[in-house]
C-alpha positions in Angstrom: 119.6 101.2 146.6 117.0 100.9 143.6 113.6 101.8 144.0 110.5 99.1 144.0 109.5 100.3 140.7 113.1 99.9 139.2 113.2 96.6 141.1 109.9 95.5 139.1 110.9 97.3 135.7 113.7 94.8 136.3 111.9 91.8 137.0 109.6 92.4 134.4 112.4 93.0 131.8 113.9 90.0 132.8 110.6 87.9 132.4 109.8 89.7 128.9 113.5 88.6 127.6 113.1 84.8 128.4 109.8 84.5 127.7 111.1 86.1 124.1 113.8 83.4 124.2 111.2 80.4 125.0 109.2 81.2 122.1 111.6 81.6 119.7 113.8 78.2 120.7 109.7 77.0 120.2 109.6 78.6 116.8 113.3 77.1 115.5 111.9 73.8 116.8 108.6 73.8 114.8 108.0 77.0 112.4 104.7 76.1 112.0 103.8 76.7 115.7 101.1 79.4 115.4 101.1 79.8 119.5 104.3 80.2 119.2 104.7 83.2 116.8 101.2 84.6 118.1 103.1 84.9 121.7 106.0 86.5 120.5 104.1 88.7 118.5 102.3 89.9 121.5 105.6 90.0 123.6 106.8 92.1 120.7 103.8 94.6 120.8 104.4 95.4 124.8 108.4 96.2 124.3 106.5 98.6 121.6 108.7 96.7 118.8 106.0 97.2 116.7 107.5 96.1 113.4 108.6 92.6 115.0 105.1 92.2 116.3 103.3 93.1 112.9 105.9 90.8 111.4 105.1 87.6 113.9 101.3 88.5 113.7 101.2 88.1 109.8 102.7 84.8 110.4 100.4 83.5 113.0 97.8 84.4 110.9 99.2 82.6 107.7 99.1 79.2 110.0 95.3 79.9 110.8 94.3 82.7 108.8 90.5 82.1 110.5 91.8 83.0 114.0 89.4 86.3 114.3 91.7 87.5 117.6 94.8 86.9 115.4 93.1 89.0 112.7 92.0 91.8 115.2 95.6 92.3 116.6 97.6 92.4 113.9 95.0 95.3 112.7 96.0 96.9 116.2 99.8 96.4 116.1 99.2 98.4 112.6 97.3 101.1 114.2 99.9 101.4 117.0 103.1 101.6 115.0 101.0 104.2 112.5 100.4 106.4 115.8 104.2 106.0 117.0 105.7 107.5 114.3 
């Protein structure tokens, strides 16, 4: 029998991997769909795919390079993959 936590690692895992495929089906629909990339970039960021995330973030912020939150993440996904290595 699993524990609760591997139960909600599960569940959580499962969440994480459609919400990845939502907003990627969202993405091949309309490229241009800054919510879109912003999302996965941030769905990226918590697996700790850090390269994925940096990648997404720099093309949220090509659709609205005046998002400041945009800005300060993608500075953060930066710092993070810089301090996993």
């Amino acid at each position: 029998m699993l524990a609760h936590s591997e139960i909600d690692r599960e569940k959580k895992n499962k969440l994480m991997q459609t919400a990845l495929a939502m907003y990627m089906s969202a993405i091949e629909l309309d490229q241009n769909f800054f919510a879109a990339h912003y999302s996965l970039a941030t769905s990226y960021a918590n697996l700790g795919y850090w390269d994925l995330a940096i990648s997404e973030m720099e093309i949220a912020l090509k659709l609205n390079p005046s998002d400041v939150d945009t800005k300060k993440l993608l500075i953060e996904f930066r710092r993070q993959k810089a301090n996993s290595m």
